[in-house]
Biotite code that builds the C-alpha atoms (Angstrom):
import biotite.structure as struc

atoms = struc.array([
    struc.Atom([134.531, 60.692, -57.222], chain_id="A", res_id=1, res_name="UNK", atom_name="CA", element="C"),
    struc.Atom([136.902, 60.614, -60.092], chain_id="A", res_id=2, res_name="UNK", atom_name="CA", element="C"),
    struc.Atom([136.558, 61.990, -63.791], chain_id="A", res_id=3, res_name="UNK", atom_name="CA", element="C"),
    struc.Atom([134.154, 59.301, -65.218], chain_id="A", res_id=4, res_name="UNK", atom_name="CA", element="C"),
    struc.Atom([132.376, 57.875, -62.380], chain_id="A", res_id=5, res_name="UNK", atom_name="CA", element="C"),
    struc.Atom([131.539, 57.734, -58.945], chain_id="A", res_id=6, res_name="UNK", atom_name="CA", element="C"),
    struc.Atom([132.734, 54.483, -55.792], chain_id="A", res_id=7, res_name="UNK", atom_name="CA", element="C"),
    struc.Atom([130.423, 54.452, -52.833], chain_id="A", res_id=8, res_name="UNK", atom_name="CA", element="C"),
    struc.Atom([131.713, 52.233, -50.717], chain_id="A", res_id=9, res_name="UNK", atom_name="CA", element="C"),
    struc.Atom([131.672, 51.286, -46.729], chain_id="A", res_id=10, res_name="UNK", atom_name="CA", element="C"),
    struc.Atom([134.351, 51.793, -45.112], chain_id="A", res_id=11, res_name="UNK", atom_name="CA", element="C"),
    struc.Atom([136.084, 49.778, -41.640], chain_id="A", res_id=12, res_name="UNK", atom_name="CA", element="C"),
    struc.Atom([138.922, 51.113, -40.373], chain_id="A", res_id=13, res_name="UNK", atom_name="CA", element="C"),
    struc.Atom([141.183, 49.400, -37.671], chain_id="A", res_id=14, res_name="UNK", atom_name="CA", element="C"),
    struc.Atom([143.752, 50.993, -35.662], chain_id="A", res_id=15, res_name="UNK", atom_name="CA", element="C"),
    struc.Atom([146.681, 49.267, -34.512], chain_id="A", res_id=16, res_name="UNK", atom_name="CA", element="C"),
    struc.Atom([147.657, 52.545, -32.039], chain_id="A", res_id=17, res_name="UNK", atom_name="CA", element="C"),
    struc.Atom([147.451, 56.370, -32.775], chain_id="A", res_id=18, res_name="UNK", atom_name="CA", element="C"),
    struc.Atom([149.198, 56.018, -35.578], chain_id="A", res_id=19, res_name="UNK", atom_name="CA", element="C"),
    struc.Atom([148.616, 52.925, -37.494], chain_id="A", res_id=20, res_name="UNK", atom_name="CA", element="C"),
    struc.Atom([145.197, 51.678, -39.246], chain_id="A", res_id=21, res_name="UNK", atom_name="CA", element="C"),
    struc.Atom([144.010, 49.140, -41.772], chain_id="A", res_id=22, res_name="UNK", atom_name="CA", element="C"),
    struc.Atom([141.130, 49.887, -44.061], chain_id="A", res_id=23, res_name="UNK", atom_name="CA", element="C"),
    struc.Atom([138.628, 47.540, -45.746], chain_id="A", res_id=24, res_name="UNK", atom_name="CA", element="C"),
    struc.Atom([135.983, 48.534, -47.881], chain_id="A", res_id=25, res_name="UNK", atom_name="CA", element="C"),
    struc.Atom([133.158, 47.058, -49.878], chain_id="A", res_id=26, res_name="UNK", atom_name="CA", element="C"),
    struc.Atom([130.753, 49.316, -52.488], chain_id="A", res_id=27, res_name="UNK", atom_name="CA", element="C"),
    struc.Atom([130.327, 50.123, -55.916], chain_id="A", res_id=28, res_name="UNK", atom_name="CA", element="C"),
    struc.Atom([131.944, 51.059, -59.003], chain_id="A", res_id=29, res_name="UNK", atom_name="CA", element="C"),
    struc.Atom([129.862, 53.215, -61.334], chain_id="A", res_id=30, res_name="UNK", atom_name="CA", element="C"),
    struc.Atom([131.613, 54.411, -64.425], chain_id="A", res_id=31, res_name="UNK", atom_name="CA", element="C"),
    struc.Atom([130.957, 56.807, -67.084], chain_id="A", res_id=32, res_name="UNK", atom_name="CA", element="C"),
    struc.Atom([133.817, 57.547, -69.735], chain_id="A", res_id=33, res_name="UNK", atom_name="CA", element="C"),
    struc.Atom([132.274, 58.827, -72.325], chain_id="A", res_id=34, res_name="UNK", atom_name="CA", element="C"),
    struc.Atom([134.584, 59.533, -74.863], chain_id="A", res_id=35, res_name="UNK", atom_name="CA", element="C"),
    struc.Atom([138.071, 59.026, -72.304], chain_id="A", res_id=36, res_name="UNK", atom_name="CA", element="C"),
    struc.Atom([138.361, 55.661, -73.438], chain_id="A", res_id=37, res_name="UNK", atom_name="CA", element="C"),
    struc.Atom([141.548, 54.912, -76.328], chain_id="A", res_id=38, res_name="UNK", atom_name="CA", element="C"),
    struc.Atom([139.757, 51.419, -76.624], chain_id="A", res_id=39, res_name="UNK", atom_name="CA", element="C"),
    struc.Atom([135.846, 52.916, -77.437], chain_id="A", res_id=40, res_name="UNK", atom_name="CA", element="C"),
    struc.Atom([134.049, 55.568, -78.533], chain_id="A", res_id=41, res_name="UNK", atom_name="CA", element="C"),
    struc.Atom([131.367, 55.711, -75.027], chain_id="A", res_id=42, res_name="UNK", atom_name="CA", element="C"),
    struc.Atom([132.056, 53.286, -71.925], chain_id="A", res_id=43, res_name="UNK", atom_name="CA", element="C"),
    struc.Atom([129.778, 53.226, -69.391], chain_id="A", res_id=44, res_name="UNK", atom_name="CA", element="C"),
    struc.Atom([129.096, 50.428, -66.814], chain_id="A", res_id=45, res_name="UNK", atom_name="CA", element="C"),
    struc.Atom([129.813, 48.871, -63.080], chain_id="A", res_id=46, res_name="UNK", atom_name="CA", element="C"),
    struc.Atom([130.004, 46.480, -60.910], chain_id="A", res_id=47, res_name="UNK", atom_name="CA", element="C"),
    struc.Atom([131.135, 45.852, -57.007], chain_id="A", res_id=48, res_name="UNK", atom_name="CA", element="C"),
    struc.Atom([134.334, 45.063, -55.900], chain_id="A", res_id=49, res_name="UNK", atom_name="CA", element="C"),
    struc.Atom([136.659, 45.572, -51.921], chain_id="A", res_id=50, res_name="UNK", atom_name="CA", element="C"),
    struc.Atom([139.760, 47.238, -51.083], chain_id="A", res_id=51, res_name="UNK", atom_name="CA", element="C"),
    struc.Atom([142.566, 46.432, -48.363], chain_id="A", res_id=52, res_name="UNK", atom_name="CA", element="C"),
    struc.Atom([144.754, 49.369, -47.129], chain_id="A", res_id=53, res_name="UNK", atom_name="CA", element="C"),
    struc.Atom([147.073, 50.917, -44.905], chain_id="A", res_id=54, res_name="UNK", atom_name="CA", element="C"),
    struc.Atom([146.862, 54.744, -43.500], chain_id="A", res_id=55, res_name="UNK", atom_name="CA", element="C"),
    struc.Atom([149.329, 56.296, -41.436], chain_id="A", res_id=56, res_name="UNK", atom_name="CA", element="C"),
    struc.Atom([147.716, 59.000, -39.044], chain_id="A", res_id=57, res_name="UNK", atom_name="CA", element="C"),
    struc.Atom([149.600, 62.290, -38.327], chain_id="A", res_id=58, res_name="UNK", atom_name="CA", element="C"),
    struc.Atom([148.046, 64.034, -35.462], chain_id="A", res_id=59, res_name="UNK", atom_name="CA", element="C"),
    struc.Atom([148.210, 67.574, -35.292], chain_id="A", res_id=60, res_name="UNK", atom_name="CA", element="C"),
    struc.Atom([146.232, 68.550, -32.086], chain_id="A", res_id=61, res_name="UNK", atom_name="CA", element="C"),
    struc.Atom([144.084, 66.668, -29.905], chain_id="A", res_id=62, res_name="UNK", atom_name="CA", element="C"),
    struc.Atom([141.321, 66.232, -32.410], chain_id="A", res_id=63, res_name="UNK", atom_name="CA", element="C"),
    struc.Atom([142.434, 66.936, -36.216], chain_id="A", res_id=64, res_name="UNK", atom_name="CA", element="C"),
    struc.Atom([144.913, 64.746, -38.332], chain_id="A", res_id=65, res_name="UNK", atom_name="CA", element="C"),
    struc.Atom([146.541, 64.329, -41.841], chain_id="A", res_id=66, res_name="UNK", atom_name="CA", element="C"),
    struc.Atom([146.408, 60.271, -43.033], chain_id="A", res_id=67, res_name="UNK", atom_name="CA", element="C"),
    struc.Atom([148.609, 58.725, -46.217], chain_id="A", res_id=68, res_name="UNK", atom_name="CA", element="C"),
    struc.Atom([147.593, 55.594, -47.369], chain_id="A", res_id=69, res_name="UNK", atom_name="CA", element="C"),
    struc.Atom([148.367, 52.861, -49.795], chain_id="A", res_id=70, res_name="UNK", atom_name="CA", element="C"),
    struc.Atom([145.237, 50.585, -51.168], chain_id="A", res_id=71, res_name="UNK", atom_name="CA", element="C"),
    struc.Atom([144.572, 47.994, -53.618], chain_id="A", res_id=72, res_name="UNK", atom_name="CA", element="C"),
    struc.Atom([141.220, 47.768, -55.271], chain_id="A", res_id=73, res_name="UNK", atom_name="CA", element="C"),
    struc.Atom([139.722, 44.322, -56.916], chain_id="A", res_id=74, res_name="UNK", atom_name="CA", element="C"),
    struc.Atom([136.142, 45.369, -58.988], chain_id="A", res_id=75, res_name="UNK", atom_name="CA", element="C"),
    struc.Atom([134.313, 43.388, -61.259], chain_id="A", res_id=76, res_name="UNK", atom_name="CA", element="C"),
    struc.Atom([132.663, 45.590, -64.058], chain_id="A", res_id=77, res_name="UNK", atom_name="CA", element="C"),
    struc.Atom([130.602, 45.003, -66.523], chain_id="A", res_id=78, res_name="UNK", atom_name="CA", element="C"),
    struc.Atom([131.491, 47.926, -69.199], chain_id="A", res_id=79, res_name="UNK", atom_name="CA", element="C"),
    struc.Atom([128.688, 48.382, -72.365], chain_id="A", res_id=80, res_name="UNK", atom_name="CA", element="C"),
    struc.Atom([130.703, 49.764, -75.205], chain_id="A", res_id=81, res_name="UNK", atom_name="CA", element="C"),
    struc.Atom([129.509, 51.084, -78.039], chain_id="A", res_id=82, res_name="UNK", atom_name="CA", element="C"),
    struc.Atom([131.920, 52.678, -81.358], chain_id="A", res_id=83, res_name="UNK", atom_name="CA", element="C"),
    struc.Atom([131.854, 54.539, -84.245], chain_id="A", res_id=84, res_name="UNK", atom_name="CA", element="C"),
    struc.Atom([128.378, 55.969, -83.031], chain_id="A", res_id=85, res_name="UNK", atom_name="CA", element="C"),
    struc.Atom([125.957, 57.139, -85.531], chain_id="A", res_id=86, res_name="UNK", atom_name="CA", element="C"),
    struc.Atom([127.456, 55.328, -88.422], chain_id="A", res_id=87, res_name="UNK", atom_name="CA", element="C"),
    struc.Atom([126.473, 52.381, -90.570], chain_id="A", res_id=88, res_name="UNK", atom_name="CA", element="C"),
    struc.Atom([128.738, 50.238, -88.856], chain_id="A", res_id=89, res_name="UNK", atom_name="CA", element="C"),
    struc.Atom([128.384, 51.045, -85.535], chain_id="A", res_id=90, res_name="UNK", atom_name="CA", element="C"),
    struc.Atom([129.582, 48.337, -83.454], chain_id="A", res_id=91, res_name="UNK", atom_name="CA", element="C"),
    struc.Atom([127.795, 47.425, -79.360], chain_id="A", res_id=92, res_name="UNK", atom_name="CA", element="C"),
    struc.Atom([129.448, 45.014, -77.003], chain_id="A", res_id=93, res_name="UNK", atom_name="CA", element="C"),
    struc.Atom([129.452, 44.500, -72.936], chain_id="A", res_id=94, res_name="UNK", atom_name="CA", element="C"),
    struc.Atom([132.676, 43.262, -71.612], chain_id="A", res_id=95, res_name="UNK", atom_name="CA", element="C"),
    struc.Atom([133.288, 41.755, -68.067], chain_id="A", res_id=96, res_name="UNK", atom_name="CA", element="C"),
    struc.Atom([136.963, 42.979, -66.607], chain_id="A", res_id=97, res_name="UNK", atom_name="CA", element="C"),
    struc.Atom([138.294, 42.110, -63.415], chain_id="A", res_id=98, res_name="UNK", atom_name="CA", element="C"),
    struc.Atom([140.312, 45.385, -62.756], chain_id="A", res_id=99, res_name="UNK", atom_name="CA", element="C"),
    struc.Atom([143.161, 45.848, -60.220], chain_id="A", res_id=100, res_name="UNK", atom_name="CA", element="C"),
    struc.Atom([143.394, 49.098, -58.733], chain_id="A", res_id=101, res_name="UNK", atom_name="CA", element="C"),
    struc.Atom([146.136, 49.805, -56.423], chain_id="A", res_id=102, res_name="UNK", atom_name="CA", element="C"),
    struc.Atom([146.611, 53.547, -55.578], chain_id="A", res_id=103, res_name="UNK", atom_name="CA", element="C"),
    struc.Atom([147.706, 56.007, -52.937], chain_id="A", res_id=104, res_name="UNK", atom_name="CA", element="C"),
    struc.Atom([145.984, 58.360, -51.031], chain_id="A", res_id=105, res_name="UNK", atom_name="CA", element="C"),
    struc.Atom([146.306, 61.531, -48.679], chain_id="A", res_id=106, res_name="UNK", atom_name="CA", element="C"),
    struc.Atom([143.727, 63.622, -46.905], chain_id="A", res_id=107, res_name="UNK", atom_name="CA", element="C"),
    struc.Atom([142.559, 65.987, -43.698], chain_id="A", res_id=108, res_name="UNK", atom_name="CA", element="C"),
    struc.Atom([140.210, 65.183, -40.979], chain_id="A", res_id=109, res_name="UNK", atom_name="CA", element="C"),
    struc.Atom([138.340, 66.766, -38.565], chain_id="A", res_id=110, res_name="UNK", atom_name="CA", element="C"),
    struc.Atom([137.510, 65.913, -35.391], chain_id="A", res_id=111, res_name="UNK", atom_name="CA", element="C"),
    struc.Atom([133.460, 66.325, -34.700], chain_id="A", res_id=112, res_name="UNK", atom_name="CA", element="C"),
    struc.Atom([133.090, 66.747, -30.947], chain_id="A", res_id=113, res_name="UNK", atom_name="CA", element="C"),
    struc.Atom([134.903, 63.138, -30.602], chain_id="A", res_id=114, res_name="UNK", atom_name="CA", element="C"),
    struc.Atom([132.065, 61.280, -31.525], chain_id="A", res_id=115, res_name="UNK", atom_name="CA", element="C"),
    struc.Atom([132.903, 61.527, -35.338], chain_id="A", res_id=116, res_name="UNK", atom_name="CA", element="C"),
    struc.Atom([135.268, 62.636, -38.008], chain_id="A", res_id=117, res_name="UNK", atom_name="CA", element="C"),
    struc.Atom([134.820, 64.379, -41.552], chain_id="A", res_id=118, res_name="UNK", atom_name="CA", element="C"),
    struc.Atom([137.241, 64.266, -43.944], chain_id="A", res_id=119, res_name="UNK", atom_name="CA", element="C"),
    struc.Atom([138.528, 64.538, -47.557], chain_id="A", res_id=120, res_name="UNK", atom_name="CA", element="C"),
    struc.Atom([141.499, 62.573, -49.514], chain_id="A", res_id=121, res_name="UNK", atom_name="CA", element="C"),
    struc.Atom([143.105, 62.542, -52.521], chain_id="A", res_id=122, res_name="UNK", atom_name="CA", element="C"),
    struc.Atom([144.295, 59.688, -54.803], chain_id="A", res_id=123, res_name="UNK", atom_name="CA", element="C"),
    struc.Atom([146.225, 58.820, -57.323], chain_id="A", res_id=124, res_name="UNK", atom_name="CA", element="C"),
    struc.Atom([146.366, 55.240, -58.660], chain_id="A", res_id=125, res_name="UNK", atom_name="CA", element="C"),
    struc.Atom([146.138, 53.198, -61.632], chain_id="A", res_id=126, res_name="UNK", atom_name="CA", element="C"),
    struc.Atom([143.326, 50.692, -63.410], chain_id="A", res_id=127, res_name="UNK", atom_name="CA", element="C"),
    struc.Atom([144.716, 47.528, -64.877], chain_id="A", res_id=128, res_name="UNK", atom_name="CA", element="C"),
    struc.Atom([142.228, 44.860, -66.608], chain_id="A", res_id=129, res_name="UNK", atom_name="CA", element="C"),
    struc.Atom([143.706, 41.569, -65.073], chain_id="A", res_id=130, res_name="UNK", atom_name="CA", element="C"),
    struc.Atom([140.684, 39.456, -66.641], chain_id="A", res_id=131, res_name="UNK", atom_name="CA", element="C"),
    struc.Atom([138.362, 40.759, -69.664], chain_id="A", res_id=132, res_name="UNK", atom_name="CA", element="C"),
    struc.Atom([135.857, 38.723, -70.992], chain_id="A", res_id=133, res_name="UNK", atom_name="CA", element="C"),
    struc.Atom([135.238, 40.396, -74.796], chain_id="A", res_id=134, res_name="UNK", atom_name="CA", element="C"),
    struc.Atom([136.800, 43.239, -76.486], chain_id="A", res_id=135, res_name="UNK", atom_name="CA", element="C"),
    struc.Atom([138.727, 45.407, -74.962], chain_id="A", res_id=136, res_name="UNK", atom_name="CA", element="C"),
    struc.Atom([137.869, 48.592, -72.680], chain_id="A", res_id=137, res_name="UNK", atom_name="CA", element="C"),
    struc.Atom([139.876, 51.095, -71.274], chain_id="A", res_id=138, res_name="UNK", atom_name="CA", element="C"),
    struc.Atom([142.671, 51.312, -68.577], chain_id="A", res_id=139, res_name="UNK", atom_name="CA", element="C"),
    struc.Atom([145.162, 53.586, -67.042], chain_id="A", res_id=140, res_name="UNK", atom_name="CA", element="C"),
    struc.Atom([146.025, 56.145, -64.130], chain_id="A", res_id=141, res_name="UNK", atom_name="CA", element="C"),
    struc.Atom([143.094, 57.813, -61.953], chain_id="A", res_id=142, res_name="UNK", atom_name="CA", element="C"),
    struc.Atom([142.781, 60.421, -59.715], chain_id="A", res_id=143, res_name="UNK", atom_name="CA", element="C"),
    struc.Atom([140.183, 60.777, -57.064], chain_id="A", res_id=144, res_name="UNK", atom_name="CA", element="C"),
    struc.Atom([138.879, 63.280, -54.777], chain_id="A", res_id=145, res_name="UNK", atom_name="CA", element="C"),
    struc.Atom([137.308, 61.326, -51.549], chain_id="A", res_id=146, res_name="UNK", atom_name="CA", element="C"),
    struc.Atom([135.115, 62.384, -49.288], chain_id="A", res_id=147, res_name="UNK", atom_name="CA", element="C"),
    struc.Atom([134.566, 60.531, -46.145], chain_id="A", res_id=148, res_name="UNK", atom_name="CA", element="C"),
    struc.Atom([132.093, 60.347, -43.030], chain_id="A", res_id=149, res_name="UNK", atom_name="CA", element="C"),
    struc.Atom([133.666, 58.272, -39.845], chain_id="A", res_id=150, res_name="UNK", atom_name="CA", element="C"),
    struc.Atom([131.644, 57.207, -37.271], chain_id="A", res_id=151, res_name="UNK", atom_name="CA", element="C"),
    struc.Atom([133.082, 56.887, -33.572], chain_id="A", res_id=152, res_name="UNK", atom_name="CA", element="C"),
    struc.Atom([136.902, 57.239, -32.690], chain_id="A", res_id=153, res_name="UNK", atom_name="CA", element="C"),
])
C-alpha cells in the first residue's frame, strides 16, 4: 500500500546463505491520486510492471529476523487524467508512462512454525516517468507500508 494506490505483486526470493537474498517480483500497479498530482487535477490508472532486489537478513533468534533491501521497480501505467473538473473547459486525457521506481526498504518477520513467515516492511523510494506518451502526470518520492506472506524457508 502507499497513499494513492495499492501493488499486489508475487514475490520469489533467493537466498545466497543466511544472510543474503535476491527478490523478483511481478504484479500490479493500481493508482489513485486524486488530487496529489502537481501535473492534474484527479489521476487514476495502472498497469503491470517487475522488480529486482537485494535484502540483507539479520537474524535475531532461531526463527525471527529484520531484512533491508534496495529494489528497482519498471511499471507501465496507463494514467486517465482529467483537470479543471466541473468547468467549461474541462480538459480528459490517458497517458502511457514507463515509470522507474527504485526504493529502499526495511521490515520484521516472523517465523510461522518453520513452514512460513509473516512480515511487514517499509519503503521509501521515488517515481520517475522515463517514457510518457501524452501530457504529463505526476512523479516524485513514495512511501509504502508492505505487507508480506512467505511460503516455505
Amino acid at each position: 500500500l502507499y497513499p494513492a494506490g495499492i501493488i499486489p505483486t508475487v514475490n520469489s526470493e533467493f537466498y545466497n546463505n543466511d544472510s543474503n537474498s535476491w527478490l523478483l517480483r511481478v504484479g500490479g500497479n493500481f493508482t489513485n491520486r486524486k488530487d496529489f498530482s502537481d501535473e492534474n487535477d484527479n489521476e487514476k490508472g495502472g498497469g503491470f510492471g517487475a522488480s529486482m532486489g537485494y535484502r540483507r537478513h539479520y537474524h535475531l533468534n532461531n526463527e525471527d529476523k529484520i531484512i533491508i533491501g534496495l529494489h528497482t521497480d519498471l511499471w507501465n501505467l496507463w494514467i486517465d487524467w482529467r483537470d479543471d473538473i466541473g468547468a467549461p473547459m474541462e480538459t480528459a486525457g490517458t497517458t502511457y508512462v514507463l515509470v522507474l521506481q527504485p526504493w529502499i526498504e526495511a521490515g520484521y518477520f516472523f517465523d510461522l512454525k518453520n513452514t512460513s513467515q509473516i512480515g511487514i516492511t517499509a519503503g521509501f523510494g521515488r517515481e520517475i516517468n522515463i517514457v510518457t506518451k501524452g501530457d504529463d502526470v505526476a512523479q516524485g518520492f513514495i512511501g509504502s507500508i508492505s505487507l508480506q506472506y512467505m511460503f516455505g524457508q
